[in-house]
N, C-alpha and C positions, 0 to 999 in steps of 0.2 A: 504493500500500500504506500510505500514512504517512496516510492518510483516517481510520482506525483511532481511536479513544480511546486513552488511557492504559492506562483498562480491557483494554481489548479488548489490549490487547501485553503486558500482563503477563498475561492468558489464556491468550496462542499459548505462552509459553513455560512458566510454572507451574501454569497452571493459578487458575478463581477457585472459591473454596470458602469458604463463611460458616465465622468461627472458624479459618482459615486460620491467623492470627497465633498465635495462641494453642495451636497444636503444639508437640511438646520437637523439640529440635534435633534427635534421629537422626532423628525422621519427615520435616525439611527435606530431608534429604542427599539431593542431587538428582544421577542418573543421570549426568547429565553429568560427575559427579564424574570417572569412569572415561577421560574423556577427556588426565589426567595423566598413568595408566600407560601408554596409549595409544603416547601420544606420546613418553613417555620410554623403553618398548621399543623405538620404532621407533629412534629414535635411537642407543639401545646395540647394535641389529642392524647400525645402520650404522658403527660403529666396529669394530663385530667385522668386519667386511666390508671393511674398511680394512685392519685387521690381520693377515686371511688371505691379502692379497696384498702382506702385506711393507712396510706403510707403516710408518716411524718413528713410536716413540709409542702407534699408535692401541691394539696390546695392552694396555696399560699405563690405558688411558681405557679401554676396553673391561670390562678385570675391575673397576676402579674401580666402574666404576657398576652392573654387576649386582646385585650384591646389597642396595644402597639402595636403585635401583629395584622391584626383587622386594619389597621389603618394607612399599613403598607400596602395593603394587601389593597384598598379602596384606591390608594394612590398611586399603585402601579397600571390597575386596570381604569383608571379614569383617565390616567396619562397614554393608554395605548388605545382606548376609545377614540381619545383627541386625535392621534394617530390615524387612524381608521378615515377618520371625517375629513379629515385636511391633507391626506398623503394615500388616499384610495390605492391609488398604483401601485406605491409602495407594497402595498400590505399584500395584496392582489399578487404585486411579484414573489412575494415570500409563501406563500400559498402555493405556488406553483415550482417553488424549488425544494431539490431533492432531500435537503435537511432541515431547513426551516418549516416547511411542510410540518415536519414531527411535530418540532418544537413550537409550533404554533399549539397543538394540544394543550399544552399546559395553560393557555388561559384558561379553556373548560375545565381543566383540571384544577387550578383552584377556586373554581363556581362551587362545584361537588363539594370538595375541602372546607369550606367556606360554609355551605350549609350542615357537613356534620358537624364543625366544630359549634357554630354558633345558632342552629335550631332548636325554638322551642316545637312546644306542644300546639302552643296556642296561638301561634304564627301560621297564619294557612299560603305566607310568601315562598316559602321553600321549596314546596314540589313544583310551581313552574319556572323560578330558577333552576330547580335540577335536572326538569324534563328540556329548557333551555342547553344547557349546556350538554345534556347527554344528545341533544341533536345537533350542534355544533363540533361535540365528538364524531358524530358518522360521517358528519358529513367533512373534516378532515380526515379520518379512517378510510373510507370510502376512495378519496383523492391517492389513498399511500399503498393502499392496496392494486390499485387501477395500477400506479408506477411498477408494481412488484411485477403484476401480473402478466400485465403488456410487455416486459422486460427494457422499461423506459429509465427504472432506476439506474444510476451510475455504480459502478460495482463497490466504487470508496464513499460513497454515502448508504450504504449497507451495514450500519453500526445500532448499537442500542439502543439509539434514539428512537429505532422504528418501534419500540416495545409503548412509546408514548401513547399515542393515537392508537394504537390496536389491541392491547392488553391495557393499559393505567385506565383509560375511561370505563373500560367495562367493569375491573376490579372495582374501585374507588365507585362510581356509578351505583353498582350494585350495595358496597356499604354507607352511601348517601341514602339508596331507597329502602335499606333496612332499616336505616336509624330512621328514618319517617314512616318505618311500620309496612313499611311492603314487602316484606321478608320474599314472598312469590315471585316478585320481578327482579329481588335482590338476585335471590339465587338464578332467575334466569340470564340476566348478566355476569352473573360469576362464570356460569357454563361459557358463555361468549368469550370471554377472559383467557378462562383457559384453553379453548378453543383456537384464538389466534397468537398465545405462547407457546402451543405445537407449533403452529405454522410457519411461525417465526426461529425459532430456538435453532435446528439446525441450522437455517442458511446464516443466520448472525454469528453462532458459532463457529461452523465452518470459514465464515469469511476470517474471523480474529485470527483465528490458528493460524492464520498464512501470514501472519505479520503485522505489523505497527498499523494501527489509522494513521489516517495524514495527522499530522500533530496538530494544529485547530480543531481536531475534533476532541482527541483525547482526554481532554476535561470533562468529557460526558460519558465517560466509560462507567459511572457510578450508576447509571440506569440499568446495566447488565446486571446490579443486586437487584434490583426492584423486583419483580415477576414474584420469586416465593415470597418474599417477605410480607406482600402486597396478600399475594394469595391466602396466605394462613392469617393475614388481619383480618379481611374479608367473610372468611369462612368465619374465623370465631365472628364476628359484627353480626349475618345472617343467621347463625345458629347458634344462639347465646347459653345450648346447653351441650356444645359439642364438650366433647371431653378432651382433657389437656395432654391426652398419649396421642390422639388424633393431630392435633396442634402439633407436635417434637417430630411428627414424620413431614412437615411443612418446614421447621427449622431443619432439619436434618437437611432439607433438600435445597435448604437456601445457604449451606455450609461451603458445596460447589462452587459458585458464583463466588462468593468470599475471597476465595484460595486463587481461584481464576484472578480477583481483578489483582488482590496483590504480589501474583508471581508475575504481573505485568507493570510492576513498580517504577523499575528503570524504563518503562514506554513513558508511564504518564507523570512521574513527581517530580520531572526536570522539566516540565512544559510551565512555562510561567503562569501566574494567579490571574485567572479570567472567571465570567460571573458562570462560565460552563462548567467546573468545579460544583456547582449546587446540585450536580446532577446525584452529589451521594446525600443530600438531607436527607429527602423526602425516604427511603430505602431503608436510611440506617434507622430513621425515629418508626417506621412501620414496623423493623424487625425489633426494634426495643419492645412496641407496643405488644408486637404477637410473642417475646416474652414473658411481658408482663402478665397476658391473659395467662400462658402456661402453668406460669409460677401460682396464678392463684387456682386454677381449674385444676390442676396435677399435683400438687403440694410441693412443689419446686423447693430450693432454698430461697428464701426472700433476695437476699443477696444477690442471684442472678442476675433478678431482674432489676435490681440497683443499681448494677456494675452495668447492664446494658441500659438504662437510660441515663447513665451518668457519662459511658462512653459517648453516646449517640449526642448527648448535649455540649459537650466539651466539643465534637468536631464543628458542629454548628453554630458554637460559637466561637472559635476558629474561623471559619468560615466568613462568619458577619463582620468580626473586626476585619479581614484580609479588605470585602469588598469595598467597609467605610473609608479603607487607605487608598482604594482606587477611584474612592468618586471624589474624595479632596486631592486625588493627582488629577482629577478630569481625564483618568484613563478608564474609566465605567462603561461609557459606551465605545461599541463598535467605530475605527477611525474612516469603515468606509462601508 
């Protein structure tokens, strides 16, 4: 994959377009953005998940961070609305290329995120933000699939990204419509879920074995954990009386991917701090979470599940400080 020009890796991920440079910064704001709130839902999901079964503290970090988050989370997506309205073409060309395409998902993806963390009972706004965004999932799904099928895709934008749009909306989708009580259309998205992480897993796999992504991309290698971790959250969400041996063959199976990204260390931890890096939030605070559940459904050691929401917290925030030092360099956004 590293065969590639310069050119050609900053294609796969931004895209090349004459006059590029010379856009105002909201036309930059690039999709990926969304991968902040992403990650910082998942994580407040997983302290409140902490908190519900009586951990010291986690209450306390739990309300803390809501509503910072929520407001990034309101700020990013009103900033890329603006986007949308005033830079059409823009968005429209990012739509129709081979990795931005993915990465577009994650706005719907934190719509979903966004209404399991902060849905009541007594809000009836939920379900068509979620049936929203679960149709702005297909209909980016739809578009990446079509790429796969027709064999339109480029064979170096073949990376994990595609697990976004085609596996994350259905997983997360489906524990959005459980936590609003539709367990029946939860679980029928979870089967979709899994469904297109068959169909995907080989050829992603296959492509990595053969060598390096183009380095622009490699900051998003954290989405290859995503699928089980994601999976076994989902599962306990939809079936809240699954039992916690059931759950340990979903971490089991999200052990792989683990060992995979980090025997690929010298690919990706010499690639400089880009906001593509958030691709391990969202992953590592789901796999905390589907600990968490373990430990209290299985009679785990508490401990466990401390030491994985304390790891999964410390990267993330890591992470936040890395990005706050790029946007007071005003190297946040894409420079083209």
């Amino acid at each position: 994959m590293d065969k590639d020009n310069p050119r050609a890796r900053l294609y796969y991920l931004f895209g090349a377009k004459p006059g590029a440079r010379s856009l105002p910064w909201p036309a930059r704001v690039p999709p990926g953005l969304f991968a902040v709130s992403v990650g910082l839902f998942g994580l407040t999901g997983a302290w409140r998940r902490a908190a519900a079964y009586g951990w010291p503290v986690a209450a306390d970090v739990a309300h803390l961070m809501a509503w910072p988050v929520t407001a990034i989370w309101v700020a990013t997506l009103l900033l890329y609305l603006y986007k949308c309205a005033r830079y059409p073409q823009v968005v429209l060309q990012e739509f129709r290329h081979p990795v931005q395409s993915s990465l577009q998902a994650l706005l719907p993806l934190s719509m979903l995120l966004a209404a399991i963390i902060l849905a009541r009972p007594d809000q009836g706004i939920w379900l068509p933000l979620v049936l929203a965004a679960l149709a702005l999932h297909a209909l980016i799904g739809y578009r990446v699939v079509a790429m796969l099928a027709t064999g339109r895709l480029p064979e170096n934008a073949v990376t994990p990204a595609l697990y976004l749009p085609i596996v994350g909306g259905a997983l997360v989708g489906g524990m959005a419509l459980g936590t609003l009580g539709y367990q029946g259309w939860g679980a029928l998205l979870f089967g979709t879920g899994l469904s297109g992480w068959a169909l995907l897993e080989a050829r992603i796999l296959s492509r990595l074995f053969e060598g390096p992504m183009p380095e622009a991309l490699r900051p998003t290698i954290g989405v290859e954990l995503a699928p089980p971790a994601i999976a076994t959250l989902a599962a306990a969400v939809i079936w809240p009386d699954l039992p916690g041996h059931v759950l340990a063959v979903g971490l089991g199976i999200a052990v792989s991917p683990i060992v995979g990204v980090l025997a690929r260390l010298q690919w990706w931890g010499k690639v400089p701090f880009s906001i593509g890096f958030w691709s391990f939030s969202f992953p590592l605070a789901a796999l905390a979470s589907a600990i968490i559940e373990a430990v209290h459904r299985g009679g785990w050691p508490q401990e466990a599940g401390i030491a994985a929401l304390l790891a999964a917290s410390a990267v993330i925030v890591l992470l936040a400080l890395r990005t706050v030092a790029l946007l007071l360099q005003g190297r946040l956004l894409p420079a083209e």
